[in-house]
LOPA-479405 format. One record per residue: residue number from 1; x, y, z of N, C-alpha, C in turn. Coordinates in nm, 3 decimals, decimal comma, always signed. Layout:
N
resi; n_xx; n_yy; n_zz; ca_xx; ca_yy; ca_zz; c_xx; c_yy; c_zz
NUM; X; Y; Z; X; Y; Z; X; Y; Z
...
//
This chain:
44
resi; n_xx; n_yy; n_zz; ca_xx; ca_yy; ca_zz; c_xx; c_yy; c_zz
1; -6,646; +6,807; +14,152; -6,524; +6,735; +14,192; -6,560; +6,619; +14,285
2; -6,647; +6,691; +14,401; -6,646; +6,537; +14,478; -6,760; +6,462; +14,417
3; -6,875; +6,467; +14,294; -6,975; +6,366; +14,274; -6,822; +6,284; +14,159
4; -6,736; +6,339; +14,127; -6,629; +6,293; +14,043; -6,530; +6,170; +14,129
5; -6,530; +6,209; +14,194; -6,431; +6,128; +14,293; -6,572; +6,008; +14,350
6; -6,672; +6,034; +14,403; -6,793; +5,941; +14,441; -6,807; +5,827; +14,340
7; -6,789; +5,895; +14,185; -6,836; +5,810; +14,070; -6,703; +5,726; +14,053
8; -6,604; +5,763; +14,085; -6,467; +5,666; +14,006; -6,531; +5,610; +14,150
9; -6,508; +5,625; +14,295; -6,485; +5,521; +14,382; -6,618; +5,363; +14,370
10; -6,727; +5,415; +14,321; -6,829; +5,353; +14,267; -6,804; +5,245; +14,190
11; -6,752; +5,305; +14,061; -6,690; +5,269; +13,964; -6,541; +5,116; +13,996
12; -6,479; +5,160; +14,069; -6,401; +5,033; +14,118; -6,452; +4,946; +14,186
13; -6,569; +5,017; +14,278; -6,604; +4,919; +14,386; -6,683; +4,805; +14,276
14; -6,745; +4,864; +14,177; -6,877; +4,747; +14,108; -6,760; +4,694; +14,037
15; -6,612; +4,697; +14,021; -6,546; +4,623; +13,902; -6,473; +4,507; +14,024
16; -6,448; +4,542; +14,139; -6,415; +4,469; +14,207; -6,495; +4,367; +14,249
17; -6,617; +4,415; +14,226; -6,680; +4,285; +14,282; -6,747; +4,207; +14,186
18; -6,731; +4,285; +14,030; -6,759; +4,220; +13,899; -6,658; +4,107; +13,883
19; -6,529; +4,110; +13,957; -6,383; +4,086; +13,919; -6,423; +3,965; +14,034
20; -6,464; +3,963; +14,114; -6,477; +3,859; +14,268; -6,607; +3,766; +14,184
21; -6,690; +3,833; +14,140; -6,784; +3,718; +14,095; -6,724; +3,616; +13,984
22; -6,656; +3,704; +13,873; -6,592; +3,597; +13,750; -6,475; +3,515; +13,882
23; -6,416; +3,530; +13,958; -6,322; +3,436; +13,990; -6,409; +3,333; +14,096
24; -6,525; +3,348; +14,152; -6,599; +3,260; +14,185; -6,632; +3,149; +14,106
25; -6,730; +3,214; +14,029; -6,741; +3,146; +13,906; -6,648; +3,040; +13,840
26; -6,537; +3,112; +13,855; -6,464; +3,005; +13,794; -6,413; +2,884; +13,880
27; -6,385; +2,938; +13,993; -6,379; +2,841; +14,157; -6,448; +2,724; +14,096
28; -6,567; +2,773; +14,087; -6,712; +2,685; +14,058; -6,711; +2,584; +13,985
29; -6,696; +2,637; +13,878; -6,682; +2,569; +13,718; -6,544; +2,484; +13,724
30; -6,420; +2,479; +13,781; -6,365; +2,428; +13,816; -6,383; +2,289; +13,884
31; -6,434; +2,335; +14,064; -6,416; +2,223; +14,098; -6,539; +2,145; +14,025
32; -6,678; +2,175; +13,962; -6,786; +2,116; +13,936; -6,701; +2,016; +13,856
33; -6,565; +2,072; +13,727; -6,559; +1,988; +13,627; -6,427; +1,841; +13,687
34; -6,388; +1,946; +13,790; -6,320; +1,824; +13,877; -6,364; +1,732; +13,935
35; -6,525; +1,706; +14,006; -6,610; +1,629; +14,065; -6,646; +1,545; +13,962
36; -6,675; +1,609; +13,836; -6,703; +1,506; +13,743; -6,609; +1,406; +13,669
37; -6,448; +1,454; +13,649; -6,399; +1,353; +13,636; -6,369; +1,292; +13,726
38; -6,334; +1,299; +13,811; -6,332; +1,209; +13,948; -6,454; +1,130; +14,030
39; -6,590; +1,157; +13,917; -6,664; +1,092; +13,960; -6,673; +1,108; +14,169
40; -6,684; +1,241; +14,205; -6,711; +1,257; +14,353; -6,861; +1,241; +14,338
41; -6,944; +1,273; +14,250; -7,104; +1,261; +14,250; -7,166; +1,103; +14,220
42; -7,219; +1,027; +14,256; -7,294; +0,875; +14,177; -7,376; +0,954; +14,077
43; -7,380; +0,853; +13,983; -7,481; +0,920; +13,878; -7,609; +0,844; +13,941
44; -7,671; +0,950; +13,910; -7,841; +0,904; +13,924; -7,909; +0,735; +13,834
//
């Protein structure tokens, strides 16, 4: 029972932070594609 209860709390904690990385990510990929049309970077 309690390695049962250990494994679900496990179990949310790695989806929560599976769930925090994709919305980073997307943060990311966002503003990157916003810098580029707005030209915030000079091109090389």
């Amino acid at each position: 029972m309690t390695t049962e209860i250990k494994g679900l709390t496990a179990g949310v904690a790695y989806q929560e932070f599976t769930n925090r990385g994709i919305l980073i990510a997307l943060v990311v990929a966002i503003l990157g594609g916003a810098a580029k049309l707005f030209v915030f970077f000079p091109n090389p």
